[in-house]
C-alpha positions in Angstrom: 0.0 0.0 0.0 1.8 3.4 -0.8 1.2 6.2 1.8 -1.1 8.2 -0.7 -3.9 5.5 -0.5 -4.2 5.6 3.3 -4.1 9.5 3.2 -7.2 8.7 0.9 -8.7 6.7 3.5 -7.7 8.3 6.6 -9.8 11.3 5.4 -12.6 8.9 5.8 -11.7 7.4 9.0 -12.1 8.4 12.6 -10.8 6.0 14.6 -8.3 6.0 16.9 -6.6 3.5 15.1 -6.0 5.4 12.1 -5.4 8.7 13.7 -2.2 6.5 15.4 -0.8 5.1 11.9 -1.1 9.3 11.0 0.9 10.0 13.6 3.8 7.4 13.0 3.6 8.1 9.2 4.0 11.8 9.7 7.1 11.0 12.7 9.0 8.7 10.3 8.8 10.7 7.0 10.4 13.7 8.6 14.0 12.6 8.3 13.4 12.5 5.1 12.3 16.2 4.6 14.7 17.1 1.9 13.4 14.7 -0.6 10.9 15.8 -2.5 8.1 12.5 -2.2 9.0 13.3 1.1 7.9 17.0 1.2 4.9 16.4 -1.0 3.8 13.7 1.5 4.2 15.8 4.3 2.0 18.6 2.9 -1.0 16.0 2.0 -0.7 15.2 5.4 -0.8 19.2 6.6 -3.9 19.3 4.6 -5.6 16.3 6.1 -4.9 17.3 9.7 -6.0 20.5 9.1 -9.1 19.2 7.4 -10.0 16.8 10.2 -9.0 19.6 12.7 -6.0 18.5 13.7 -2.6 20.0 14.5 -0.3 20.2 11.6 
């Protein structure tokens, strides 16, 4: 499964479950800020927290 399909879904889901796989997604992607999948990733995820109300 590639990140971008559970980004899909996680706008869909609420529970706790998947608000923990955000999490560690978000926490093991950021040593790879300078790479730009990376950065791109990271700012579907900004959009989705902030979406779902979340801190970014």
């Amino acid at each position: 499964m590639r990140a971008g399909s559970f980004l899909d879904d996680h706008v869909r889901l609420s529970a706790s479950r998947g608000r923990e796989h955000f999490v560690t997604m978000r926490r093991r992607i950021r040593p790879s800020g300078k790479v730009r999948a990376a950065r791109e990733l990271t700012a579907r995820a900004r959009e989705i927290a902030a979406m779902k109300g979340r801190p970014a």
